[in-house]
OpenMM code with the backbone's topology and positions (N, CA, C; nanometers):
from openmm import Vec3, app, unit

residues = "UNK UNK UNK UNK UNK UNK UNK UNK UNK UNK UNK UNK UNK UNK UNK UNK UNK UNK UNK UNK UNK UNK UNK UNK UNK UNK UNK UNK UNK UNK UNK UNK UNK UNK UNK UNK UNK UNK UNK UNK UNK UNK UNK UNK UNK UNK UNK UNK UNK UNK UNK UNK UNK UNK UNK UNK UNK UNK UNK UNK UNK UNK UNK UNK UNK UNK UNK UNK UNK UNK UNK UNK UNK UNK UNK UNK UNK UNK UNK UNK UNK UNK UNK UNK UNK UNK UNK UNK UNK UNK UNK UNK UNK UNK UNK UNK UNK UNK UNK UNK UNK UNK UNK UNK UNK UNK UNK UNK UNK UNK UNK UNK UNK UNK UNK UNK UNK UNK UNK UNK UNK UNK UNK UNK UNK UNK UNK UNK UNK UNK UNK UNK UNK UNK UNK UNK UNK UNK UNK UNK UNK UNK UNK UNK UNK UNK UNK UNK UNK UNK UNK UNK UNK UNK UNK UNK UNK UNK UNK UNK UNK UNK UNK UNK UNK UNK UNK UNK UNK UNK UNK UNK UNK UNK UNK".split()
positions = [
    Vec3(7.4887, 19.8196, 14.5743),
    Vec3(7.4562, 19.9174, 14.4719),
    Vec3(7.3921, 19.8436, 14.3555),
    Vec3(7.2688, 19.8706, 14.3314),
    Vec3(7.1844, 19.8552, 14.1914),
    Vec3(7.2208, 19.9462, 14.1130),
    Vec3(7.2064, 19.9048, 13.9612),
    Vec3(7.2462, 19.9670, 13.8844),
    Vec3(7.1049, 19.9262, 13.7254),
    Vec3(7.0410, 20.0066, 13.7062),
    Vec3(6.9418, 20.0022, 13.5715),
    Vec3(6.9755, 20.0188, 13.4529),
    Vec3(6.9708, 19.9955, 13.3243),
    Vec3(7.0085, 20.1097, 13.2109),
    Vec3(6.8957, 20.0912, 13.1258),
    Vec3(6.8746, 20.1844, 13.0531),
    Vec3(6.7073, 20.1951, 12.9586),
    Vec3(6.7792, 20.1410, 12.8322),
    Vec3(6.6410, 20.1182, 12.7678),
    Vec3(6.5024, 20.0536, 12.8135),
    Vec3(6.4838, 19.9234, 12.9001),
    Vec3(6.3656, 19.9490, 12.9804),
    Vec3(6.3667, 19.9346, 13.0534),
    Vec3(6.2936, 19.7820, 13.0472),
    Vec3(6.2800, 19.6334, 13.0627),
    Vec3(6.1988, 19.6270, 13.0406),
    Vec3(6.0712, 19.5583, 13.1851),
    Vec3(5.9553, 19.4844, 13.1919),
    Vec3(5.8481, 19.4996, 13.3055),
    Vec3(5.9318, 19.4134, 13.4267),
    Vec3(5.9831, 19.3349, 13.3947),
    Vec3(6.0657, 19.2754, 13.5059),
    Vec3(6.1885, 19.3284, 13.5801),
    Vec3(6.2373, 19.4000, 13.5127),
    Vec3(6.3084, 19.4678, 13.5000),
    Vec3(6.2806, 19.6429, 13.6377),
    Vec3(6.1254, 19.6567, 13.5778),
    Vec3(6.0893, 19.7592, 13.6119),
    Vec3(6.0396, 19.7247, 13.7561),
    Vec3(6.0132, 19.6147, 13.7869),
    Vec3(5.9457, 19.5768, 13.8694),
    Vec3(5.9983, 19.5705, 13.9594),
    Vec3(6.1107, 19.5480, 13.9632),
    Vec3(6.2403, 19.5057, 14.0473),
    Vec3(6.3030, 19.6359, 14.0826),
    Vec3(6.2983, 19.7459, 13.9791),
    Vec3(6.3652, 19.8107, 14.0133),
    Vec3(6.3038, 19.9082, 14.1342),
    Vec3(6.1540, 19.9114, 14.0923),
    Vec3(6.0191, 19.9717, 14.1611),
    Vec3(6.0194, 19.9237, 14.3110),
    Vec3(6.0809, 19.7965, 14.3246),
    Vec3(6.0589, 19.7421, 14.4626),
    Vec3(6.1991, 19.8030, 14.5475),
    Vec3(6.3273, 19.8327, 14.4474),
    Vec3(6.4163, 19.8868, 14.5349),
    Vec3(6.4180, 20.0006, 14.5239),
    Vec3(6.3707, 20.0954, 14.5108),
    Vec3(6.2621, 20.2526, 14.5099),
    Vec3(6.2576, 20.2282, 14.6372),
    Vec3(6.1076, 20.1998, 14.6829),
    Vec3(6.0567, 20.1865, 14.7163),
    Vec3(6.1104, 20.1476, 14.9040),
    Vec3(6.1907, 20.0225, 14.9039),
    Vec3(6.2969, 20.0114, 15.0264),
    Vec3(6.3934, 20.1110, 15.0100),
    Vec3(6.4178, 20.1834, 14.9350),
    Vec3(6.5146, 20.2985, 14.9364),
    Vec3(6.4326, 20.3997, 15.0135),
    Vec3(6.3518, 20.4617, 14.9725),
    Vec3(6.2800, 20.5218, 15.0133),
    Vec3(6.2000, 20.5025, 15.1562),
    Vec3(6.2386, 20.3745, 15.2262),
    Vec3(6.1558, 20.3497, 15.3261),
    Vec3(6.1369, 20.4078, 15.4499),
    Vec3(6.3053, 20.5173, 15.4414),
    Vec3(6.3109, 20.5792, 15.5501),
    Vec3(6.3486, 20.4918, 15.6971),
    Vec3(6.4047, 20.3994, 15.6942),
    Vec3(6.4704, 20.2921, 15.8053),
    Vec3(6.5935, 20.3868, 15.8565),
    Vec3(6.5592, 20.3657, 15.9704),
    Vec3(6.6636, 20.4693, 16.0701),
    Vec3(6.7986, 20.3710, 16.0971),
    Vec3(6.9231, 20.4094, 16.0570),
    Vec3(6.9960, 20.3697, 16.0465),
    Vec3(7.0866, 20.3559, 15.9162),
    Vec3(7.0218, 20.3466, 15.7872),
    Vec3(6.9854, 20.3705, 15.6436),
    Vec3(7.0098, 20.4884, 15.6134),
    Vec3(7.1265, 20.4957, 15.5132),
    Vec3(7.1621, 20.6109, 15.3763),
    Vec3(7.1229, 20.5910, 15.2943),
    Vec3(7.0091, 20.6305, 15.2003),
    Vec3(6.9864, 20.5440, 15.0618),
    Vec3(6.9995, 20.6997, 14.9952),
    Vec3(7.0684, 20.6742, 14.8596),
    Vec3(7.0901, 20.7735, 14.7083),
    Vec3(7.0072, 20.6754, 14.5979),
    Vec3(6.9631, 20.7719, 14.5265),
    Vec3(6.9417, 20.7530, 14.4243),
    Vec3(6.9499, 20.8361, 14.2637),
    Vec3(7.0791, 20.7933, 14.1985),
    Vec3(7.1288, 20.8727, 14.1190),
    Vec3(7.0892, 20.8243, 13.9678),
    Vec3(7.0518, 20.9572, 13.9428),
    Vec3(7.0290, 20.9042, 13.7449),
    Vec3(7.0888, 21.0023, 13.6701),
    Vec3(7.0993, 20.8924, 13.5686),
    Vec3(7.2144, 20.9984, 13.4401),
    Vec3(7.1346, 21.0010, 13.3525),
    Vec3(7.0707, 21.1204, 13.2871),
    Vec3(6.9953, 21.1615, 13.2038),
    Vec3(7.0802, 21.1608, 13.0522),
    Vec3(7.0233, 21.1328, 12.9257),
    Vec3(7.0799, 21.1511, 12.7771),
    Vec3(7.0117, 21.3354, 12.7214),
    Vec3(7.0479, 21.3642, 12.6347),
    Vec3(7.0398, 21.4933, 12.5751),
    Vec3(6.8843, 21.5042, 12.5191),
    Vec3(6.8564, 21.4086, 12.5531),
    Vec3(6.6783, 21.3973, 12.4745),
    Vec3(6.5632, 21.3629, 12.6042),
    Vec3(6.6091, 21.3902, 12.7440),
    Vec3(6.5683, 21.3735, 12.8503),
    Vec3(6.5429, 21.2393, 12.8791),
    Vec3(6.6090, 21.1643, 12.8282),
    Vec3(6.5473, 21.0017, 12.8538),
    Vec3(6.6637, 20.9321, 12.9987),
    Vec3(6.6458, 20.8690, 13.0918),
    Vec3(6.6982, 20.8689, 13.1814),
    Vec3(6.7852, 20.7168, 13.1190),
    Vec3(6.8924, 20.6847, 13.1630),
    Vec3(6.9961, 20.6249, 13.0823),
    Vec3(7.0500, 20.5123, 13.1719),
    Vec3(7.0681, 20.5626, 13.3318),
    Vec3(7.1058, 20.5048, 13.4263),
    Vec3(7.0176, 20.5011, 13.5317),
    Vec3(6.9950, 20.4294, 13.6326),
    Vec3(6.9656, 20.4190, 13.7370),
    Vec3(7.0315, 20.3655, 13.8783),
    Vec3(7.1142, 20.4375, 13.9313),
    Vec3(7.1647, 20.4148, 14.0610),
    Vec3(7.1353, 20.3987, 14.1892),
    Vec3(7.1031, 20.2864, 14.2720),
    Vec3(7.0723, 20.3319, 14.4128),
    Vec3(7.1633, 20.2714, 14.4999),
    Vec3(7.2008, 20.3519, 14.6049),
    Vec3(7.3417, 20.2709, 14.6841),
    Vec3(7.2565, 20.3046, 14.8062),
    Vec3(7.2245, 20.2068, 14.9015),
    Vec3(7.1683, 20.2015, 15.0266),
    Vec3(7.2882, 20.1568, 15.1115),
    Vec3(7.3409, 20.2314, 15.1989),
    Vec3(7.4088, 20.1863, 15.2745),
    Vec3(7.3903, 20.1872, 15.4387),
    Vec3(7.3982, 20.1057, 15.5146),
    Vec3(7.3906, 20.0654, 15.6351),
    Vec3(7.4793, 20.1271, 15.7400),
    Vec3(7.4565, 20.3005, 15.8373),
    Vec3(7.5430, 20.3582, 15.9022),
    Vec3(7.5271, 20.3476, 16.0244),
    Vec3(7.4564, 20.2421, 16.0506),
    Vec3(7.4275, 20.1824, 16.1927),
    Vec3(7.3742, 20.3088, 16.2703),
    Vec3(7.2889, 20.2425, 16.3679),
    Vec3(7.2756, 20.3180, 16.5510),
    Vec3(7.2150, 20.2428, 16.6540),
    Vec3(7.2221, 20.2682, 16.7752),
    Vec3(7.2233, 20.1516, 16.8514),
    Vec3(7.0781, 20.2237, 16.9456),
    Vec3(6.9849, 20.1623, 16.8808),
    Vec3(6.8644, 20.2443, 16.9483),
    Vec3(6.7858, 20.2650, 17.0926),
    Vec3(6.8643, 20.1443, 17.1529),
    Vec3(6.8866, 20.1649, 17.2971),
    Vec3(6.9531, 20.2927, 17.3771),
    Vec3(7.0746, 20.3040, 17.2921),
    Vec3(7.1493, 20.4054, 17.3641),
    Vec3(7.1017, 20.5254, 17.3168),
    Vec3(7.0472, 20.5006, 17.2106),
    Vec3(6.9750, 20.6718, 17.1085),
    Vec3(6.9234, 20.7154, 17.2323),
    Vec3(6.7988, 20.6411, 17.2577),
    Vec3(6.6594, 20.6390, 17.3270),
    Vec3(6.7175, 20.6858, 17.4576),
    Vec3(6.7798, 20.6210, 17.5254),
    Vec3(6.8283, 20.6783, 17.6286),
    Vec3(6.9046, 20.7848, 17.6782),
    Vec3(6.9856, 20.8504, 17.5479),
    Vec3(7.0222, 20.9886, 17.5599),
    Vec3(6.9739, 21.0441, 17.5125),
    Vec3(6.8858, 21.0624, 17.4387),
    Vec3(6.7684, 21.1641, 17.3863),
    Vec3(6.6491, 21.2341, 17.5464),
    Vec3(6.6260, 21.0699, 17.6077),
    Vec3(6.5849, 21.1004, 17.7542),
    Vec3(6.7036, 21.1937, 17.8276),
    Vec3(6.7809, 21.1325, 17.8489),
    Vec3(6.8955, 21.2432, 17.9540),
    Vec3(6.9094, 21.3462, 17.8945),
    Vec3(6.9123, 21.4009, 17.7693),
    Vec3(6.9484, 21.5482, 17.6920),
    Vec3(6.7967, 21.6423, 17.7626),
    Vec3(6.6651, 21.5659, 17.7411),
    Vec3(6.5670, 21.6260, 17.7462),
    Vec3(6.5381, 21.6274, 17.9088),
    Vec3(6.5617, 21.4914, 18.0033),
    Vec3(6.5062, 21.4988, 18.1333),
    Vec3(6.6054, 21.6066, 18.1688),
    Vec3(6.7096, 21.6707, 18.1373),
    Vec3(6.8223, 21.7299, 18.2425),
    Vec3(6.8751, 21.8510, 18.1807),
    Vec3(6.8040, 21.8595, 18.0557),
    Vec3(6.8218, 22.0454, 17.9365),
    Vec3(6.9974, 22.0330, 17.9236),
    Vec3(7.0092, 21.9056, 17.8414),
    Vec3(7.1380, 21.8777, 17.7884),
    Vec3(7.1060, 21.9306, 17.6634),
    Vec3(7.1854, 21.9636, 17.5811),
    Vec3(7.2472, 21.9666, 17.4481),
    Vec3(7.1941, 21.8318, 17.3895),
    Vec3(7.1374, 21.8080, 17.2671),
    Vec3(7.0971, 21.6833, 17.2195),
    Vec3(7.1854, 21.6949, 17.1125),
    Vec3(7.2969, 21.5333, 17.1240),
    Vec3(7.3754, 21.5247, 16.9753),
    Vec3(7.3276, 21.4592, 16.8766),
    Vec3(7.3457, 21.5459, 16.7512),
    Vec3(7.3291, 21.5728, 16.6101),
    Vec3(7.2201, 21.3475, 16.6524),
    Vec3(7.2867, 21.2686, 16.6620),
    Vec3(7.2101, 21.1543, 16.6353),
    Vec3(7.0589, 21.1408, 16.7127),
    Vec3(7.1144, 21.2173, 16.8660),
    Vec3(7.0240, 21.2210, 16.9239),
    Vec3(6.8819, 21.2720, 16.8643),
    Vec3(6.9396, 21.3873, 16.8092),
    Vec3(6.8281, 21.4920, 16.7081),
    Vec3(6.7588, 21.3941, 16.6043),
    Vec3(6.8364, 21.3201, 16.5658),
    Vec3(6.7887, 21.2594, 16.4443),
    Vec3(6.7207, 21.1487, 16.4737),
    Vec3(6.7269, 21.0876, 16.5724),
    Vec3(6.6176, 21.0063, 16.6422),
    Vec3(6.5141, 21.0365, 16.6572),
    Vec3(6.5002, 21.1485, 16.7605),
    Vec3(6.3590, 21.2303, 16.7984),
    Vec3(6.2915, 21.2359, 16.7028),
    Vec3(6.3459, 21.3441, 16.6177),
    Vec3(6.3309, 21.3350, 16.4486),
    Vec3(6.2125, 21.2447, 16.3980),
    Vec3(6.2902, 21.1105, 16.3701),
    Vec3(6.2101, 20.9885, 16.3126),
    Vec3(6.0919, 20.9505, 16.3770),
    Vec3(6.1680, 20.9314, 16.5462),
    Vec3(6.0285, 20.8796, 16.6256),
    Vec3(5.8862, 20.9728, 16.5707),
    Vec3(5.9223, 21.1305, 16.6316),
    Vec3(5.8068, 21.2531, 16.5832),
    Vec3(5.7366, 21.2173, 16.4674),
    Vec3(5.8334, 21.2004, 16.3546),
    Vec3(5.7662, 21.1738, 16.1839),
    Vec3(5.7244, 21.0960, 16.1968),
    Vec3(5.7239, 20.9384, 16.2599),
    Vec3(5.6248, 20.8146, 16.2791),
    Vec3(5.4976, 20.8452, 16.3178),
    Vec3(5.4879, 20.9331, 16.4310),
    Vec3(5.3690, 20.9652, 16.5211),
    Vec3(5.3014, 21.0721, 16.4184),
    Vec3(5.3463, 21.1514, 16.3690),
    Vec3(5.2820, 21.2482, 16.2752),
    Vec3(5.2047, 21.1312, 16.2173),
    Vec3(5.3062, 21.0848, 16.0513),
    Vec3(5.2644, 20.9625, 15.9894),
    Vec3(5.1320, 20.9131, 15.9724),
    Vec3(5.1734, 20.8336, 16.1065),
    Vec3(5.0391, 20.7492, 16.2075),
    Vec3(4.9052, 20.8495, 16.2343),
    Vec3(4.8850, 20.9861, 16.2569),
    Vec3(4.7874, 21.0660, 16.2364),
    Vec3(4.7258, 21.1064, 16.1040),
    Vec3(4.8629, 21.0974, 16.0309),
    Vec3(4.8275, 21.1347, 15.8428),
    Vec3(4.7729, 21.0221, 15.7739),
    Vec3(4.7221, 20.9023, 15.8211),
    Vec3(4.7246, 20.8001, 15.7423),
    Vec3(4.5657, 20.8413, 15.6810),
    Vec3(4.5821, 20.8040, 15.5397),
    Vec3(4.4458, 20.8130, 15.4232),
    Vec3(4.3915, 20.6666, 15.4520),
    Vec3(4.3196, 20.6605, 15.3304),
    Vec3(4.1639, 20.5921, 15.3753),
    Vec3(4.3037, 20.4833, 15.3081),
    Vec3(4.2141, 20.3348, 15.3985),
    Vec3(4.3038, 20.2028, 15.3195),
    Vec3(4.4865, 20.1964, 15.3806),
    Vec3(4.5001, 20.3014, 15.4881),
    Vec3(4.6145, 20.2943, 15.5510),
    Vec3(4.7262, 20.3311, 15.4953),
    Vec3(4.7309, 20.3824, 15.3675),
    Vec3(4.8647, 20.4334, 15.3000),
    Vec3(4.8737, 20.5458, 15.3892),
    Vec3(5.0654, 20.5837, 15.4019),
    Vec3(5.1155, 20.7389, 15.4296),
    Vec3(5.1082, 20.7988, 15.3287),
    Vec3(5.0916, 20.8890, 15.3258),
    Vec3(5.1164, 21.0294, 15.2444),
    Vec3(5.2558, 21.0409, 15.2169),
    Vec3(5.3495, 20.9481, 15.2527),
    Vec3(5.5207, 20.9624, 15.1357),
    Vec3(5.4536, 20.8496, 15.0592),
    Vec3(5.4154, 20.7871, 15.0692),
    Vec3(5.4124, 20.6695, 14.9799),
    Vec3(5.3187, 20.7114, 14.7805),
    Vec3(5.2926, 20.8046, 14.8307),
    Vec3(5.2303, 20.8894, 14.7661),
    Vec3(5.3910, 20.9398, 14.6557),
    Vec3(5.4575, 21.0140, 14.7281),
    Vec3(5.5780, 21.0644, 14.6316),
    Vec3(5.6265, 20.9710, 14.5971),
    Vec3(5.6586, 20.8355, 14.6746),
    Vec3(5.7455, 20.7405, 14.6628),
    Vec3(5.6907, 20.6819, 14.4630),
    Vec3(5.5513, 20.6698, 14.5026),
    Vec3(5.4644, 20.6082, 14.3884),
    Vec3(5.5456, 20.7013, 14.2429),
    Vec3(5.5182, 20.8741, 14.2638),
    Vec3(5.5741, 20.9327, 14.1956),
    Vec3(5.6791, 20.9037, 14.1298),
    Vec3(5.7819, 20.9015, 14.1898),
    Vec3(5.9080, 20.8978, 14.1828),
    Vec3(5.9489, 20.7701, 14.0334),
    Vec3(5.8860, 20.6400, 14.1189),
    Vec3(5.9128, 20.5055, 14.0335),
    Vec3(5.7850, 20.5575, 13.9454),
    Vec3(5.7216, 20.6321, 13.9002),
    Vec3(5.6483, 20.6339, 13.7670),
    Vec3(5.7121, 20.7254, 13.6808),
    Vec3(5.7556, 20.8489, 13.7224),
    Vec3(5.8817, 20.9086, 13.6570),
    Vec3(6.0233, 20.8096, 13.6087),
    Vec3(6.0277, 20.7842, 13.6974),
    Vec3(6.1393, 20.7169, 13.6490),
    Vec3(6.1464, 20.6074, 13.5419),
    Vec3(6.0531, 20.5400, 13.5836),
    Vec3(6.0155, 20.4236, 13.4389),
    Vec3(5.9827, 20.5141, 13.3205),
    Vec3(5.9119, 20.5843, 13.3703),
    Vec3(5.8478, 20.6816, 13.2373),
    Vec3(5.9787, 20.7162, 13.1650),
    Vec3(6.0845, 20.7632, 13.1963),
    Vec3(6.2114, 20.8348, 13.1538),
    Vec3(6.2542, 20.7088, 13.1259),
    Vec3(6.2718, 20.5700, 13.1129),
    Vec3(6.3074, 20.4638, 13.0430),
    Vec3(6.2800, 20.3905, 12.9754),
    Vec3(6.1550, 20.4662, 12.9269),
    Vec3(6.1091, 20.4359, 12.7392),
    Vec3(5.9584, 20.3511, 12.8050),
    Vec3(5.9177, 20.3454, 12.9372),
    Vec3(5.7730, 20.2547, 12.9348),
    Vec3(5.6705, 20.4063, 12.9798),
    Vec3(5.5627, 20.3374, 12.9313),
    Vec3(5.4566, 20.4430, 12.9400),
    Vec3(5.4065, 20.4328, 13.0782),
    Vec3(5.3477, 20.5931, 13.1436),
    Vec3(5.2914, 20.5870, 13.2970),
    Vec3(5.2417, 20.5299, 13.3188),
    Vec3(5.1187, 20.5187, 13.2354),
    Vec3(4.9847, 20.4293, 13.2530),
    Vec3(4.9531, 20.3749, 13.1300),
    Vec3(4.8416, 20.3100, 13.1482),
    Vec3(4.8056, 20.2515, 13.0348),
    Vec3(4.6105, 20.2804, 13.0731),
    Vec3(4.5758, 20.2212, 12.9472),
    Vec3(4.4459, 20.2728, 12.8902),
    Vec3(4.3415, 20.1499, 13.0400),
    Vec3(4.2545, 20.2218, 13.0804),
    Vec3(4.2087, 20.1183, 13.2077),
    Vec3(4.1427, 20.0054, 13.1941),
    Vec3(4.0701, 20.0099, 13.0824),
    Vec3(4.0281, 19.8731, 12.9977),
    Vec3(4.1176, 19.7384, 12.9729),
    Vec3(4.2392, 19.7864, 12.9867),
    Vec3(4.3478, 19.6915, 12.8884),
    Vec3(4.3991, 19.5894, 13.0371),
    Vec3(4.4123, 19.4429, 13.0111),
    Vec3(4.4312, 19.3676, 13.1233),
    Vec3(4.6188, 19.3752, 13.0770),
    Vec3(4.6713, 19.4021, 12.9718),
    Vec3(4.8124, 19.3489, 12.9670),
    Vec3(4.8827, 19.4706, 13.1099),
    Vec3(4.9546, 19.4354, 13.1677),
    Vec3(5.0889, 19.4991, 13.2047),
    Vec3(5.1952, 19.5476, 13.2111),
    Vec3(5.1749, 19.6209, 13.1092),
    Vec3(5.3082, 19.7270, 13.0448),
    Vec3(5.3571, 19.8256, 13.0741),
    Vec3(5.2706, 19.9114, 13.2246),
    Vec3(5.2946, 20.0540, 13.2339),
    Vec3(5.3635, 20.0821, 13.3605),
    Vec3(5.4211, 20.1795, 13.4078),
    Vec3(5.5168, 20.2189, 13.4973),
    Vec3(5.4143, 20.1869, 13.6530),
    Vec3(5.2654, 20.2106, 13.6467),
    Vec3(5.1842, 20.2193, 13.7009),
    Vec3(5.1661, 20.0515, 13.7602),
    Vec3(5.1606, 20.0098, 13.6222),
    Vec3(5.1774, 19.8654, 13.7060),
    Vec3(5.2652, 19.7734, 13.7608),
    Vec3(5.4304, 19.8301, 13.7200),
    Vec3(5.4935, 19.7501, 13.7607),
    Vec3(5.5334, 19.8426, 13.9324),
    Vec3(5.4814, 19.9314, 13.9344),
    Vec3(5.5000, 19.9885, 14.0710),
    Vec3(5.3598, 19.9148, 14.1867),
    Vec3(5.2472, 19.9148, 14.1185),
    Vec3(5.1503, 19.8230, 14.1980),
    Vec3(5.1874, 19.6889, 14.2336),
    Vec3(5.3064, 19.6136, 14.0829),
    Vec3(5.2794, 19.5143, 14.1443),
    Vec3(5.4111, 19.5075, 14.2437),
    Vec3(5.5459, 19.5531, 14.2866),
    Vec3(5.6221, 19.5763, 14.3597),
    Vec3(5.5806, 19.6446, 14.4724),
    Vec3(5.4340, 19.6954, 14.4877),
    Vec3(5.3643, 19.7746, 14.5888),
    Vec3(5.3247, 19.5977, 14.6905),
    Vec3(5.2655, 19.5435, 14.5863),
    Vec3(5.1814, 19.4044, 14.6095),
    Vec3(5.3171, 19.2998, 14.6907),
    Vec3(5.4513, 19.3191, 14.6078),
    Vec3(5.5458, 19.2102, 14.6538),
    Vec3(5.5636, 19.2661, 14.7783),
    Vec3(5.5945, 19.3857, 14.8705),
    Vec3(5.6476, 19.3849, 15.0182),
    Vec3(5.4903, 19.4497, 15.0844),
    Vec3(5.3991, 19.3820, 15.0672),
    Vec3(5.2880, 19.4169, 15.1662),
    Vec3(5.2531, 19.5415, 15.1519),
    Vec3(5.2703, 19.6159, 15.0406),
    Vec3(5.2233, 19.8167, 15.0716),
    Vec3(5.1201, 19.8189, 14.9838),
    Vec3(5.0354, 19.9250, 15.0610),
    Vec3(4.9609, 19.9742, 14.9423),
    Vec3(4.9216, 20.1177, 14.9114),
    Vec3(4.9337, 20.1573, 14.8509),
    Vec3(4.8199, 20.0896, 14.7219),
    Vec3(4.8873, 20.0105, 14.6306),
    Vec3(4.8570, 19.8926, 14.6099),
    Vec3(4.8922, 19.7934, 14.5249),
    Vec3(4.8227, 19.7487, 14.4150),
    Vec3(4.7228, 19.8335, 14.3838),
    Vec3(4.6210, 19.7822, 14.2802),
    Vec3(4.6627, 19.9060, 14.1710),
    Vec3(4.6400, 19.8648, 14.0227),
    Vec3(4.7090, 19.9657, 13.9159),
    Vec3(4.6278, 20.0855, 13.9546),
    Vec3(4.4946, 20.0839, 13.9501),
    Vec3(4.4179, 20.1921, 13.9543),
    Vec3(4.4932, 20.2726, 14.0959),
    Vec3(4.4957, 20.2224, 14.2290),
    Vec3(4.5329, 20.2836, 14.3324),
    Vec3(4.6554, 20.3541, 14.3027),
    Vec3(4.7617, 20.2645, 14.2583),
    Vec3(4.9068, 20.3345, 14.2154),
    Vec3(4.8832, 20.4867, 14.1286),
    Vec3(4.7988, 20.4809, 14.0291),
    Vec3(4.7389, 20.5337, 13.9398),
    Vec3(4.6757, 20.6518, 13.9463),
    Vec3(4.6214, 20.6824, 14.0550),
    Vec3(4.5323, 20.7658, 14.1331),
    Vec3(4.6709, 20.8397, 14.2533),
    Vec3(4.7522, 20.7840, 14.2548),
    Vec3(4.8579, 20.8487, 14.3539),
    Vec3(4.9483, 20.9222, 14.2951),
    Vec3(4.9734, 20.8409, 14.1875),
    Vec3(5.0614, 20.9208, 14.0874),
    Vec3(5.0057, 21.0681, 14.0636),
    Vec3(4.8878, 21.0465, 13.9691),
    Vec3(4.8340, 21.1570, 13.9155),
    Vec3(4.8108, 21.2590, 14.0393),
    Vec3(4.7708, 21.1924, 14.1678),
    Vec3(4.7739, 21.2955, 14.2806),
    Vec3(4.9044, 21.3592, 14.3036),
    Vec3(5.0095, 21.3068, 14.3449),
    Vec3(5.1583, 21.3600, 14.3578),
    Vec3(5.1771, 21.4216, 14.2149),
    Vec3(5.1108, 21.4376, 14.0799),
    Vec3(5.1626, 21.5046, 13.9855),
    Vec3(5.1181, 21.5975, 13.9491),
    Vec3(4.9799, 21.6317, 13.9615),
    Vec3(4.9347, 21.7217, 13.9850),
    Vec3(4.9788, 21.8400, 14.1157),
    Vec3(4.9760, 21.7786, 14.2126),
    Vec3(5.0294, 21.8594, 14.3433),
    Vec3(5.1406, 21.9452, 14.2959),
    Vec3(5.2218, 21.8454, 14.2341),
    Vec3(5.3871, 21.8954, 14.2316),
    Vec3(5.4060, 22.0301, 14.1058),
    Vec3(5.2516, 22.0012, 13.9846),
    Vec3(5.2921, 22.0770, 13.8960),
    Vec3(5.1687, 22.2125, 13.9020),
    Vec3(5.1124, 22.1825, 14.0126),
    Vec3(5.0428, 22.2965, 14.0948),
    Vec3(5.1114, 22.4335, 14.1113),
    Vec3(5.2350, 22.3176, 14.2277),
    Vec3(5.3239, 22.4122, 14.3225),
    Vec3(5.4003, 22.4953, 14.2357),
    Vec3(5.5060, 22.4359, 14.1034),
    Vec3(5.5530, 22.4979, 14.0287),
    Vec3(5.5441, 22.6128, 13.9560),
    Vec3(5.5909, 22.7186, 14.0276),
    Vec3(5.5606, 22.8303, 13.9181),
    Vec3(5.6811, 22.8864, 13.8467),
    Vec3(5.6307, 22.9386, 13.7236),
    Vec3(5.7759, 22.9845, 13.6263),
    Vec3(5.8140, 23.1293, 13.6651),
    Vec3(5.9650, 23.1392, 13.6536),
    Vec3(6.0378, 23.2071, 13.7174),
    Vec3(6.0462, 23.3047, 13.5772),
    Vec3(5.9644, 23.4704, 13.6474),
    Vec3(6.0295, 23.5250, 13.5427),
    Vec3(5.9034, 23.6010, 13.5141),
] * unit.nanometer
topology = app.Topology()
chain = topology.addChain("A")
for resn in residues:
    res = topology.addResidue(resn, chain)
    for name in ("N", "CA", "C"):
        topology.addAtom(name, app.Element.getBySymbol(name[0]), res)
């Protein structure tokens, strides 16, 4: 269990951006939470992520997922959740954008720019400016530390604003 508290600061953020990010990776076998405690002025205060390890033995998955399906068995709840993953890989692998990113990696980006944002650092920063201060970059460069991309500020940058726009598209007010 990681644990954050604001403010936040780039090393800080960077680190925290990279365990986002493996939280989020979606590894079959893997529980990951991620809990935040918000203050009365919307500023996010805490940052929690507990990844925990609930095992499965993907030999035996694989092989009763076959016998459920070769023989019109009942598939159990793990079995399901196998198929599941495998399916979402193969989707995935059809969804991939230009430069090989998935389309979660997209929310994922979201997520760690909100979140820094809610711990006193700004989304972005002005595109001219070489310093590294913004939520944008410490998620590029934790994009850059485990091989993902988009790893460049602008790319991170361009995903964000895509997942934020999308999201405040979808939103409509109730009422």
């Amino acid at each position: 269990m990681t644990s954050y508290r604001s403010l936040i600061n780039y090393a800080d953020a960077v680190d925290l951006a990279e365990k986002i990010i493996t939280a989020h990776s979606g590894d079959l076998g893997w529980n990951s939470k991620i809990n935040t405690t918000w203050d009365d002025d919307g500023n996010i205060t805490e940052v929690v992520i507990d990844r925990k390890w609930v095992g499965y033995d993907e030999p035996e998955l694989r092989n009763a997922a076959i016998e459920s399906v070769q023989y019109d068995k009942p598939l159990s709840k793990e079995s399901q959740h196998y198929l599941l993953r495998i399916l979402w890989e193969a989707k995935a692998a059809e969804c991939r954008t230009v430069g090989g990113q998935k389309p979660e990696t997209h929310g994922t980006i979201y997520i760690i720019v909100y979140i820094l944002s809610h711990m006193g650092m700004k989304a972005t920063r002005n595109d001219a400016s070489s310093q590294k201060t913004s939520a944008c970059d410490a998620a590029a460069e934790a994009m850059r530390r485990i091989g993902k991309k988009p790893n460049s500020f602008s790319g991170v940058k361009d995903a964000y604003y895509k997942k934020r726009n999308e999201y405040h598209a979808a939103w409509k007010p109730v009422g």
